[in-house]
Gaussian input, Z-matrix of N, CA and C with variables (Angstrom, degrees):
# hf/3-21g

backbone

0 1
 N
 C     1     B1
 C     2     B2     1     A1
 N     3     B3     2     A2     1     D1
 C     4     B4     3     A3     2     D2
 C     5     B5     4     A4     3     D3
 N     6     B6     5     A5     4     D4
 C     7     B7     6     A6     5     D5
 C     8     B8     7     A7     6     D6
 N     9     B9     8     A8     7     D7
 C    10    B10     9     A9     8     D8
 C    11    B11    10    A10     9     D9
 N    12    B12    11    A11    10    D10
 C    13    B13    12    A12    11    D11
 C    14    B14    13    A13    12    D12
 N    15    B15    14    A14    13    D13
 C    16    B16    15    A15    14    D14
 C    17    B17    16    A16    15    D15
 N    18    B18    17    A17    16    D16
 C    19    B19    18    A18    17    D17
 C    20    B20    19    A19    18    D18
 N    21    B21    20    A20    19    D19
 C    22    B22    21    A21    20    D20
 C    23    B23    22    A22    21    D21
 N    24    B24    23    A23    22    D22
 C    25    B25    24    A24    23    D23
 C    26    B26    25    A25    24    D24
 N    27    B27    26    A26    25    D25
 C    28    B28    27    A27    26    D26
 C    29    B29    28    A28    27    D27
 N    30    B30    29    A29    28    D28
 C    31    B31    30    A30    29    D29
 C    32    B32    31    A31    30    D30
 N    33    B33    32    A32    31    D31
 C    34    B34    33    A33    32    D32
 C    35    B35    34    A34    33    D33
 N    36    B36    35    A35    34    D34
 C    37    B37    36    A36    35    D35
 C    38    B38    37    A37    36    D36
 N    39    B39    38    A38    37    D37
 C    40    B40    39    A39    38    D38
 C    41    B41    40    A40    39    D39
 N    42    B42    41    A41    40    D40
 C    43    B43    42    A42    41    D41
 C    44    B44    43    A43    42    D42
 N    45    B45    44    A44    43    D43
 C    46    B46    45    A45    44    D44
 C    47    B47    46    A46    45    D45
 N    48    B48    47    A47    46    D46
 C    49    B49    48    A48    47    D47
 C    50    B50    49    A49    48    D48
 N    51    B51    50    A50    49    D49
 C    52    B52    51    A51    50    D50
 C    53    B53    52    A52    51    D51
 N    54    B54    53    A53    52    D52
 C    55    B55    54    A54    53    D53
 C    56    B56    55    A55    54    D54
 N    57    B57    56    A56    55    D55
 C    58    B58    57    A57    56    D56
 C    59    B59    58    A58    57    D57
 N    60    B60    59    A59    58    D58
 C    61    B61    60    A60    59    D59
 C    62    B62    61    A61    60    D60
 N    63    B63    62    A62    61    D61
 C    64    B64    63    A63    62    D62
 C    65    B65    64    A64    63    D63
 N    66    B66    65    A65    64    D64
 C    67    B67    66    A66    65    D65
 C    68    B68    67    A67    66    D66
 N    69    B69    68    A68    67    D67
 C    70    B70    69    A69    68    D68
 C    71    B71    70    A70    69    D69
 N    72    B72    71    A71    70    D70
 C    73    B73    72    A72    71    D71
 C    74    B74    73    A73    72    D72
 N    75    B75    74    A74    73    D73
 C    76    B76    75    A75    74    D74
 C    77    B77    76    A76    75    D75
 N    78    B78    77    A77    76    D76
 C    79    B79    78    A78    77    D77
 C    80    B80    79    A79    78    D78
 N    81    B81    80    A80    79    D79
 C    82    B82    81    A81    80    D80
 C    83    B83    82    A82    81    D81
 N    84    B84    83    A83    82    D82
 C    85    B85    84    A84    83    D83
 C    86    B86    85    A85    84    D84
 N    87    B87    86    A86    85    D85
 C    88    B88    87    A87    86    D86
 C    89    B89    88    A88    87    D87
 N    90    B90    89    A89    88    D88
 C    91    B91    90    A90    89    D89
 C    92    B92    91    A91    90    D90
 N    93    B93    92    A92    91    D91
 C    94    B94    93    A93    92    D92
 C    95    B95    94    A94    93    D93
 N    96    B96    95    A95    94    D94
 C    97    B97    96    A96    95    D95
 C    98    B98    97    A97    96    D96
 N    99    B99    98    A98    97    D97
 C   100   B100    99    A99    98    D98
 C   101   B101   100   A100    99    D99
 N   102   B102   101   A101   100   D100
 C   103   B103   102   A102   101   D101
 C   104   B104   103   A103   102   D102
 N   105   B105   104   A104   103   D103
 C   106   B106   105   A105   104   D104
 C   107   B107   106   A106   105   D105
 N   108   B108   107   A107   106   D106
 C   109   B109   108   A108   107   D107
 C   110   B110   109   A109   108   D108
 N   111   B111   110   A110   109   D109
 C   112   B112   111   A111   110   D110
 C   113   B113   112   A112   111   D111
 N   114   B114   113   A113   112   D112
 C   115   B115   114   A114   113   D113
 C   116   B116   115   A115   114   D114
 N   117   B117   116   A116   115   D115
 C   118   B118   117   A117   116   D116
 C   119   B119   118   A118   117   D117
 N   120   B120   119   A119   118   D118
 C   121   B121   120   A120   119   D119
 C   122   B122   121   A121   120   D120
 N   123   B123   122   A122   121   D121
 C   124   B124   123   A123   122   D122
 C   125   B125   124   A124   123   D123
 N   126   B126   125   A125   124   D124
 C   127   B127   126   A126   125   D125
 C   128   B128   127   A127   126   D126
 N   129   B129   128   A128   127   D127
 C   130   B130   129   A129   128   D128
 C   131   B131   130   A130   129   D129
 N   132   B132   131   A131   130   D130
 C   133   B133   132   A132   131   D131
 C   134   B134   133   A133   132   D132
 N   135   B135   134   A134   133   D133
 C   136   B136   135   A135   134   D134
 C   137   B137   136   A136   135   D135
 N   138   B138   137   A137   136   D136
 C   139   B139   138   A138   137   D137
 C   140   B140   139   A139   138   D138
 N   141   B141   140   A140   139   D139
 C   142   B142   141   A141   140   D140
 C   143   B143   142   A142   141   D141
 N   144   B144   143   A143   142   D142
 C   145   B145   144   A144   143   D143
 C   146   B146   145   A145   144   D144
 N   147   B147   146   A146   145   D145
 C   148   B148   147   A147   146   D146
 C   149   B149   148   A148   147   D147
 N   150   B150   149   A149   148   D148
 C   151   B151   150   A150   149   D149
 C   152   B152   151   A151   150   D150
 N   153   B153   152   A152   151   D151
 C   154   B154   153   A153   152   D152
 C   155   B155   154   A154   153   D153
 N   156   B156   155   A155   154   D154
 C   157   B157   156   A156   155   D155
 C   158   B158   157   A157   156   D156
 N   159   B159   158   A158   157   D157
 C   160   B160   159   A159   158   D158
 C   161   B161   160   A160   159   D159
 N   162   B162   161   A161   160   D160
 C   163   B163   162   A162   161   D161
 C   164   B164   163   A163   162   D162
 N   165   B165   164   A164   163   D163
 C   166   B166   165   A165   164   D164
 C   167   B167   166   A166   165   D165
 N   168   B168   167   A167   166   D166
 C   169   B169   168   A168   167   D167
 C   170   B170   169   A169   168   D168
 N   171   B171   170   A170   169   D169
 C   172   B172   171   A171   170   D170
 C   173   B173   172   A172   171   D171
 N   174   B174   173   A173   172   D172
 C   175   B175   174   A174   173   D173
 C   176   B176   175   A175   174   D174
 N   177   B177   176   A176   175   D175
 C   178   B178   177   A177   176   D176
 C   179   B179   178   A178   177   D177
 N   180   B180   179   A179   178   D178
 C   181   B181   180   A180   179   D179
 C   182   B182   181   A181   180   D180
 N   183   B183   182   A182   181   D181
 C   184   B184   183   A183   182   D182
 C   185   B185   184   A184   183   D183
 N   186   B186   185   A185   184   D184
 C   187   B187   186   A186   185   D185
 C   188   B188   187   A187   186   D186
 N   189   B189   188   A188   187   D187
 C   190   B190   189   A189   188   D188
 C   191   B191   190   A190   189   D189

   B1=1.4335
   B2=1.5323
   B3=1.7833
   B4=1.4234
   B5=1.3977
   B6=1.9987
   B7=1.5886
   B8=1.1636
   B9=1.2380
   B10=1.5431
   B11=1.3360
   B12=1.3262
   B13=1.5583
   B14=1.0161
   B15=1.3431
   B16=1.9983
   B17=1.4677
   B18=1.2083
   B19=1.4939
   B20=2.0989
   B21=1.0036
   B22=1.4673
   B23=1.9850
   B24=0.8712
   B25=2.1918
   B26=1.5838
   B27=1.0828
   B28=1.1682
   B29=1.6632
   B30=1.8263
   B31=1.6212
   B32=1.2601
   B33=1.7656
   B34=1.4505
   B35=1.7812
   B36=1.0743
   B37=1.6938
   B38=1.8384
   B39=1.6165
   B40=1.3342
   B41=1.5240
   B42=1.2866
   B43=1.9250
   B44=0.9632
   B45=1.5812
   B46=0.6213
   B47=2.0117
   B48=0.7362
   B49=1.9492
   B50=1.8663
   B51=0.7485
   B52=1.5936
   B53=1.3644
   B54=1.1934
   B55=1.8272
   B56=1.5374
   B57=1.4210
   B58=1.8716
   B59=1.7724
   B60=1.8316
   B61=1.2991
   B62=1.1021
   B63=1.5580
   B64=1.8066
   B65=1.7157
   B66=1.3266
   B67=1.0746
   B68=1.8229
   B69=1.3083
   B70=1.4549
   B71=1.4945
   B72=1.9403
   B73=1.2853
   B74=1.8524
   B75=1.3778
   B76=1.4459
   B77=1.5909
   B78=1.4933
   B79=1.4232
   B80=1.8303
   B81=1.1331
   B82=1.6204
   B83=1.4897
   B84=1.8220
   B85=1.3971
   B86=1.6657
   B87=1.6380
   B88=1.2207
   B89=1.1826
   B90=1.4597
   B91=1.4269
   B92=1.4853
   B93=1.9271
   B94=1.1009
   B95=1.7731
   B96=1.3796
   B97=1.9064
   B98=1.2201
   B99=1.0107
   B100=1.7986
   B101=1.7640
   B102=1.1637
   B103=1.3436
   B104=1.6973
   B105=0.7894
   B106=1.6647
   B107=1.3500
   B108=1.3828
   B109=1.9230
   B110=1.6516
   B111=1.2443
   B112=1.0579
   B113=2.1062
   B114=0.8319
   B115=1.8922
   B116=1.0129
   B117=1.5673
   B118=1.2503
   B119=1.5318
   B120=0.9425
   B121=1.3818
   B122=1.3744
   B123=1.3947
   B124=1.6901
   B125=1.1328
   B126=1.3430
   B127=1.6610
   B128=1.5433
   B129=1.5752
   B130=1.3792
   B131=1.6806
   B132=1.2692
   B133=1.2653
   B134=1.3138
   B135=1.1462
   B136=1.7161
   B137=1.0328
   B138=1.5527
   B139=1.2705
   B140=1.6988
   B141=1.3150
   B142=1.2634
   B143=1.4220
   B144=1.5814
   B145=1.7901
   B146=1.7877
   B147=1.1675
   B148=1.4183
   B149=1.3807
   B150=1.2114
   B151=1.4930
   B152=1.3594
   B153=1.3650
   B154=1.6973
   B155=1.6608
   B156=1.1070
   B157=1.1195
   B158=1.2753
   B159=1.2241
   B160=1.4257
   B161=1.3615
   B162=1.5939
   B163=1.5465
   B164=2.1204
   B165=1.0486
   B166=1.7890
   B167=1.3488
   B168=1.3727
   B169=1.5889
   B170=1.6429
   B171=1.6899
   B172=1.3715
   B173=1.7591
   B174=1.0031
   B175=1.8456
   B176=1.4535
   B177=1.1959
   B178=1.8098
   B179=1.8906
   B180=0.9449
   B181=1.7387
   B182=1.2544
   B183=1.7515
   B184=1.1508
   B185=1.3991
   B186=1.8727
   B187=1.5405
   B188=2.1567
   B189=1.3259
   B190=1.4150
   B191=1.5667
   A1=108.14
   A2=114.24
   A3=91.20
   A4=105.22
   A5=109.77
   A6=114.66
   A7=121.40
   A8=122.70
   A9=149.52
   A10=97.79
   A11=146.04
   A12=160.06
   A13=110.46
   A14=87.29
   A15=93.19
   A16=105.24
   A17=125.62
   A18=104.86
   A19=79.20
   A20=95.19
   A21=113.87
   A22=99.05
   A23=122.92
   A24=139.41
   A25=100.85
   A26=129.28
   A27=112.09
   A28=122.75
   A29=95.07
   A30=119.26
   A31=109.64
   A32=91.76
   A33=108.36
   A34=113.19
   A35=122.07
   A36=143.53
   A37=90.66
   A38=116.80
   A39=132.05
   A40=103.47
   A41=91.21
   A42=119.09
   A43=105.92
   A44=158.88
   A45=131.82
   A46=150.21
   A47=114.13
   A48=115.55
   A49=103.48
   A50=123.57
   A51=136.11
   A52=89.87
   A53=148.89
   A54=157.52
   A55=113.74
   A56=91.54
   A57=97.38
   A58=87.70
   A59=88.50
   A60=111.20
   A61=124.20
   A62=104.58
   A63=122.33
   A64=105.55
   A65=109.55
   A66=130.43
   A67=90.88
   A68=125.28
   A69=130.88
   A70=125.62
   A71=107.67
   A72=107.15
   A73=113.47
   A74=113.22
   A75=98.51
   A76=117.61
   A77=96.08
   A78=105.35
   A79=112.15
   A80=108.98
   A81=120.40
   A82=95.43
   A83=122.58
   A84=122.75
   A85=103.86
   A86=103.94
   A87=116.36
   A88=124.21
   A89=122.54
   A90=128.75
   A91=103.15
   A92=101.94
   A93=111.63
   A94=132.68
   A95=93.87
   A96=101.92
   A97=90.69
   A98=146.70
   A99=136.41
   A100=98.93
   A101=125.07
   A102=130.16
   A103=79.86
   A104=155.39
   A105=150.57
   A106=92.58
   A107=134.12
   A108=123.39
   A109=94.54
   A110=153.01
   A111=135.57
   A112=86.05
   A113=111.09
   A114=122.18
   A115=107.96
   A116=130.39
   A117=134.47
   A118=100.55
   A119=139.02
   A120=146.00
   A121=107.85
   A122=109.20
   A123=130.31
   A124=99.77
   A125=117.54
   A126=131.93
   A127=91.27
   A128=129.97
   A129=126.00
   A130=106.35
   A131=130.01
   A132=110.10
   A133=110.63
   A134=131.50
   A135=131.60
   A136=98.34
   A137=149.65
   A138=135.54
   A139=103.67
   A140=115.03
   A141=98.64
   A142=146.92
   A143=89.27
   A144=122.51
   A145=85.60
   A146=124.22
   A147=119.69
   A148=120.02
   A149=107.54
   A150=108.08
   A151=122.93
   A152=132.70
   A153=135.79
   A154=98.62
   A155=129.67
   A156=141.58
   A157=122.18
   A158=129.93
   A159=168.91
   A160=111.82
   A161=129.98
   A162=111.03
   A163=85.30
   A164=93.64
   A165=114.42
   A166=110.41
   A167=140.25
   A168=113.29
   A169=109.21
   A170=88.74
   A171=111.02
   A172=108.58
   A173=116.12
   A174=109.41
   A175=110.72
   A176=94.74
   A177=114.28
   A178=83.66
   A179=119.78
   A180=131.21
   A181=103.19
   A182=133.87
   A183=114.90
   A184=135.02
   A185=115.22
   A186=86.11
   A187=81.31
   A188=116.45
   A189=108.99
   A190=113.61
   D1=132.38
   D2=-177.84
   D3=-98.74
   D4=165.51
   D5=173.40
   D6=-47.87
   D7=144.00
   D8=163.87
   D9=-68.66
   D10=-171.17
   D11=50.30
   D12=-68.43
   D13=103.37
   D14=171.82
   D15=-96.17
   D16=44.90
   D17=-154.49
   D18=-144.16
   D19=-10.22
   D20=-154.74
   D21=-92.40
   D22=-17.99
   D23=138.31
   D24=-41.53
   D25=-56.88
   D26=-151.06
   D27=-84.79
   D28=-13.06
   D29=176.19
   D30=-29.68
   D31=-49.49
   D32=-147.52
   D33=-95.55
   D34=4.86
   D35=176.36
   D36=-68.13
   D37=122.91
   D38=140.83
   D39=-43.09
   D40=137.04
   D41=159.98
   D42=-64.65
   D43=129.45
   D44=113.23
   D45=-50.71
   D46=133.39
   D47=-162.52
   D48=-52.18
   D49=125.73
   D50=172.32
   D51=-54.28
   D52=-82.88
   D53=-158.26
   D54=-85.79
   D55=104.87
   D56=178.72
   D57=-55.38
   D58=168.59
   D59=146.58
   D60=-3.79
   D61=-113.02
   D62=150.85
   D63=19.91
   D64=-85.13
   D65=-147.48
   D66=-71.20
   D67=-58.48
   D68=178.80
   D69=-35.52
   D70=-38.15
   D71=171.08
   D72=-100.94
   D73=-14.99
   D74=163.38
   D75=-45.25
   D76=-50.34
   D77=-175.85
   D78=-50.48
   D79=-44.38
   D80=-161.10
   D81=-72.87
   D82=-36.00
   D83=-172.19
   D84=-56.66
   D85=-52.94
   D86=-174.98
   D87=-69.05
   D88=3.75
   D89=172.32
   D90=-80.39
   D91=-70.61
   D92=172.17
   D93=-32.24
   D94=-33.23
   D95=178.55
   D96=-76.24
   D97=-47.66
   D98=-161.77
   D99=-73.51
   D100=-28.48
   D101=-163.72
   D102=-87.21
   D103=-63.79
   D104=-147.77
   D105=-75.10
   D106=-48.00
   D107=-173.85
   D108=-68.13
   D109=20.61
   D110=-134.26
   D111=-158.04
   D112=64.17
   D113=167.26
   D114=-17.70
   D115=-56.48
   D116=-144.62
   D117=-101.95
   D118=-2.49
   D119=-163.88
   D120=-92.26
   D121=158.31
   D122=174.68
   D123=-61.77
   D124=-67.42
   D125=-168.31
   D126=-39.63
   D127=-80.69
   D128=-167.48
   D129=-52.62
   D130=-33.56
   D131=-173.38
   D132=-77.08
   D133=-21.47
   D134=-177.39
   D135=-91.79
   D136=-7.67
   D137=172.14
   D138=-99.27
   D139=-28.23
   D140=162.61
   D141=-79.10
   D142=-17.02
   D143=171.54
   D144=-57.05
   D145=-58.07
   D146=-153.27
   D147=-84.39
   D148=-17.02
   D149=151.29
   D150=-79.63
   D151=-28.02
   D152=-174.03
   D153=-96.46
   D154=-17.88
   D155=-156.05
   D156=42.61
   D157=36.22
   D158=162.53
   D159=-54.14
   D160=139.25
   D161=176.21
   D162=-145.02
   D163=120.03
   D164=180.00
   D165=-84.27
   D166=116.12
   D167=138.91
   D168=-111.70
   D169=137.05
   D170=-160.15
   D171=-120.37
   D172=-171.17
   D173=155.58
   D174=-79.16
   D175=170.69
   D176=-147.96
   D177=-73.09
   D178=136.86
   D179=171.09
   D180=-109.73
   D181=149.39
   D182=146.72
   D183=-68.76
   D184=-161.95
   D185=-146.07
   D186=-104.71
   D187=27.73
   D188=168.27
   D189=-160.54

């Protein structure tokens, strides 16, 4: 009789994500708020670009 892998079904099952939704953009809000106290940052310059409607190129900033 030849071997099975029966074990060999389950490879193929999607992960599901540990963090609904919900939880994915709290996180992203709270990135973004730390990126806005933060002057020197991308985050603050593209949010301020988008209020002045202004577009800067500057030296490279990080991205918070």
């Amino acid at each position: 009789m030849a071997y099975r892998n029966y074990k060999r079904k389950n490879a193929y099952r999607a992960k599901s994500s540990q963090y609904t939704e919900t939880e994915k953009l709290a996180f992203k809000l709270g990135c973004i708020q730390r990126g806005l106290k933060n002057p020197n940052s991308k985050v603050f310059e593209s949010f301020s670009n988008g209020i002045n409607g202004v577009t800067s190129k500057s030296n490279e900033k990080p991205m918070f």
